[in-house]
C-alpha positions in Angstrom: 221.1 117.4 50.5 220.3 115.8 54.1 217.1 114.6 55.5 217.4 115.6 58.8 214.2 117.1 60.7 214.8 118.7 64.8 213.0 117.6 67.6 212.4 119.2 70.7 213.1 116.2 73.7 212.2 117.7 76.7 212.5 115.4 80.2 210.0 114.3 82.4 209.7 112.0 85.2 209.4 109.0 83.2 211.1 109.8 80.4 211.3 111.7 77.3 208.8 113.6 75.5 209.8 114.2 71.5 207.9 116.3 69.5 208.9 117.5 65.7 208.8 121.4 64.9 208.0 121.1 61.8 205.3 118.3 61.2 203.0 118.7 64.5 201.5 114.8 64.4 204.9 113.7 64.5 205.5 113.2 68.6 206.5 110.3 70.4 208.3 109.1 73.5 211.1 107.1 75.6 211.9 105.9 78.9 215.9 107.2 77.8 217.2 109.5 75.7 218.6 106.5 73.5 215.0 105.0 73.3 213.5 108.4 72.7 215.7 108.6 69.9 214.9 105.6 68.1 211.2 106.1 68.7 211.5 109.4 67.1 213.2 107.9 64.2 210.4 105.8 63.6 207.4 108.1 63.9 209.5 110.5 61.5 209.9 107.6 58.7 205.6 106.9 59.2 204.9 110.3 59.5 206.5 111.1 56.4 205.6 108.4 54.7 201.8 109.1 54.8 202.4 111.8 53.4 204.4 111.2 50.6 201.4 108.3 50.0 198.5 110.9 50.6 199.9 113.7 48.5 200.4 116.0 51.4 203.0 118.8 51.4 206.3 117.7 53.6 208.3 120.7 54.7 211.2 121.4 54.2 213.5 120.6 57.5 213.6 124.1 59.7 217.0 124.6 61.7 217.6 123.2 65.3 217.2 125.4 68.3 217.9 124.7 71.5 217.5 121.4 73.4 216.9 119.9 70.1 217.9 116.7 68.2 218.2 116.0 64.6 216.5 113.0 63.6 216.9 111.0 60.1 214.0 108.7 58.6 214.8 105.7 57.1 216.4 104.9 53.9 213.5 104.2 52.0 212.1 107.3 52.9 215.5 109.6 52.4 215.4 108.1 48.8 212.0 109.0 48.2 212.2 112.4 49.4 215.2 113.9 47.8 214.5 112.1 44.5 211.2 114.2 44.8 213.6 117.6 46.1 216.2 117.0 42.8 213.1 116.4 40.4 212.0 120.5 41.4 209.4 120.7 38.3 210.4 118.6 36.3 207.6 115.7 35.3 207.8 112.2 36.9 207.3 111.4 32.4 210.2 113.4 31.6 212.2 112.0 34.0 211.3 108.6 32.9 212.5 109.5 29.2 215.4 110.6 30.3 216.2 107.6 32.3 215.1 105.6 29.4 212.7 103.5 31.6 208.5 103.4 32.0 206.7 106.0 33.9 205.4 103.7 36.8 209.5 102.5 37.1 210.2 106.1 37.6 206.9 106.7 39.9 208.7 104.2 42.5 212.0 106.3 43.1 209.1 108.3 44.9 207.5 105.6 46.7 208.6 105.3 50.6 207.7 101.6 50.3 210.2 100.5 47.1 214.1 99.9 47.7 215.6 101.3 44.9 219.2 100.2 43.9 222.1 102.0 44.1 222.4 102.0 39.9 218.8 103.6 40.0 219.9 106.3 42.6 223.1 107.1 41.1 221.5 107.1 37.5 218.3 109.2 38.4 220.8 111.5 40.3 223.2 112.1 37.1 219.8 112.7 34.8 218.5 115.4 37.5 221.8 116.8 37.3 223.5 115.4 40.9 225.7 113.0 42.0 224.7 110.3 44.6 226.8 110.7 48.0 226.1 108.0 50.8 227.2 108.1 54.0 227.0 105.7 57.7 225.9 107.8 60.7 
């Protein structure tokens, strides 16, 4: 599983306007296409992490059309979601039984705010049935 949402960067005199297809608060902008990107990066990560704080529903990445980029959050944030995307139905209190581990320790794989280890990724993973994978872009 990748975290990857498109953006539409369309050019303009002074720059570049970003705006994400799939969560419509999420825009931003950049006097290069560099900047642009790294601005986009950042308004996905907050924009993603209110909601994960506020409860709200974060869609599931749409594919990239034309003239579009596709933009990763941060870390944090990648952790949080597809701990929440492996988990599917299963309860945040089954989870932490399985991991052997107190609810509110297994509420924090969820929280865009907590750096979980790798030895908490890789062992929530094999309980949900997955394997970690990391990877440098």
């Amino acid at each position: 599983m990748e975290i990857h949402y498109p953006a539409l960067f369309t050019k303009e005199e002074t720059g570049y306007f970003v705006q994400f297809v799939d969560l419509e608060e999420a825009f931003t902008e950049g006097e290069t296409l560099e900047s642009a990107q790294f601005y986009a990066a950042e308004v996905l990560t907050l924009t993603l992490q209110g909601r994960l704080e506020e409860g709200q529903p974060i869609p599931e990445p749409s594919p990239a059309g034309e003239g579009m980029l596709l933009i990763a959050p941060d870390a944090k944030t990648q952790a949080a979601l597809l701990f929440r995307r492996a988990r599917q139905d299963r309860t945040i209190a089954d989870v932490a039984r399985a991991l052997g581990t107190s609810w509110p320790a297994a509420q924090r794989l969820e929280d865009p705010n907590h750096w979980p280890s790798l030895k908490q990724l890789e062992k929530a993973a094999a309980v949900l049935g997955r394997r970690l994978v990391l990877s440098f872009e």
